[in-house]
C-alpha positions as CSV (number, residue, x, y, z in Angstrom):
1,X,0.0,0.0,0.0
2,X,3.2,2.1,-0.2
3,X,4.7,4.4,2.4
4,X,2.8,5.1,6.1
5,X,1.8,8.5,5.5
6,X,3.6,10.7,8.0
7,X,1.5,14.0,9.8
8,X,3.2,17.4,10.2
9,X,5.6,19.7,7.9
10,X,9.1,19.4,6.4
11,X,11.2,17.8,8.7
12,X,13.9,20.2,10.1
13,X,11.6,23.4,9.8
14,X,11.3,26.0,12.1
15,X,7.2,26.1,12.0
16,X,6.2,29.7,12.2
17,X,4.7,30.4,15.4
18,X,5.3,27.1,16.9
19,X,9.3,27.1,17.6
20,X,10.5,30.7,17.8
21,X,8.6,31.7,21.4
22,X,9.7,29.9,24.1
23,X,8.1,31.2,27.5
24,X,10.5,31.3,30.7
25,X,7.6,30.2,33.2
26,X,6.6,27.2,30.8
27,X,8.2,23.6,30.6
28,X,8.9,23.0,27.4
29,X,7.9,19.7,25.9
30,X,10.0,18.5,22.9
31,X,8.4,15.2,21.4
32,X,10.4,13.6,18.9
33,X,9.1,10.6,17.0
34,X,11.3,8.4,15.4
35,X,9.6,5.5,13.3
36,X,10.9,1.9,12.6
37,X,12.3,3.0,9.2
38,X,14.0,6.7,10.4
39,X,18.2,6.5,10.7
40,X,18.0,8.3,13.2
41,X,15.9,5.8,15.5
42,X,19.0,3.1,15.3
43,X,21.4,5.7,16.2
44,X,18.8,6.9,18.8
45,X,19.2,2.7,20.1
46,X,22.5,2.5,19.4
47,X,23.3,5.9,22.0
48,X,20.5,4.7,24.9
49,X,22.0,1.1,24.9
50,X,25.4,1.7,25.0
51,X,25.6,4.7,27.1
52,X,22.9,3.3,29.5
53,X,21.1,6.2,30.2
54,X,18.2,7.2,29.9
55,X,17.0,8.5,26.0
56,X,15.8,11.9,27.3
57,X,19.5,11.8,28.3
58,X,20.9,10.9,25.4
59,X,18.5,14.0,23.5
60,X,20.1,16.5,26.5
61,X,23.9,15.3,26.0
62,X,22.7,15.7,22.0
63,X,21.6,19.0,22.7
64,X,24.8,20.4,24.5
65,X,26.9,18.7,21.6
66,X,25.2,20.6,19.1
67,X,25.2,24.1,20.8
68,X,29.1,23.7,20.8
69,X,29.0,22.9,17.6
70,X,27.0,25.6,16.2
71,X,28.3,28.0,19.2
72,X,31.8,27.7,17.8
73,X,30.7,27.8,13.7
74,X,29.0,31.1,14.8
75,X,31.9,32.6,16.3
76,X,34.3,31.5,13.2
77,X,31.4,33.5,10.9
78,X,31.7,36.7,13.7
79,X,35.7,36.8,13.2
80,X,35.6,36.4,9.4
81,X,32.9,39.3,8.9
82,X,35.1,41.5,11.6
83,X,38.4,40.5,9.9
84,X,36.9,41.4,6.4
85,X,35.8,44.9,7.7
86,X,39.4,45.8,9.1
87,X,40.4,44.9,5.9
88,X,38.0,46.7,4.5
89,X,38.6,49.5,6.5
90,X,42.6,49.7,6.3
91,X,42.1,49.8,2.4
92,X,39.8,52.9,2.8
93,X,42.2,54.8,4.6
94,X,45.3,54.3,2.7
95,X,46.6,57.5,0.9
96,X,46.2,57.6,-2.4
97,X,49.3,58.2,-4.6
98,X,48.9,61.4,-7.0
């Protein structure tokens, strides 16, 4: 009968109006469903298994990884854009030779 048909949006999208608000008094409640068929389920099984924690702890120590991760990437972007505008910047106030 072909492929289960899966409910929701693009996987990976930032749902307007759903994901950008995130009020300090609330809990927040992040369900992630991971079918039979999803890679990410095994490596999901793989990660609660061998690390013998819980999965919500697996998702938390996930979580931190990634914020490094994209933590660091940002700061890398923040030094290339303020390198480029010294540059920028010393070129603009060189003499210019008449």
């Amino acid at each position: 009968m072909g492929e289960p048909r899966r409910m929701g949006g693009p996987r990976g999208v930032q749902h307007a109006g759903k994901s950008a608000v995130f009020p300090a008094d609330k809990t927040i409640r992040a369900t992630l469903v991971l079918h039979p068929d999803d890679v990410e389920r095994k490596l999901y099984e793989e990660l609660v298994v061998g690390m013998g924690v819980a999965g919500a702890q697996v998702l938390r120590e996930a979580l931190h990884e990634l914020h490094k991760r994209e933590t660091k990437k940002r700061k890398e972007r923040e030094r290339r854009q303020k390198a480029r505008q010294t540059a920028s910047a010393m070129t603009e106030e060189l003499p210019k030779a008449g």
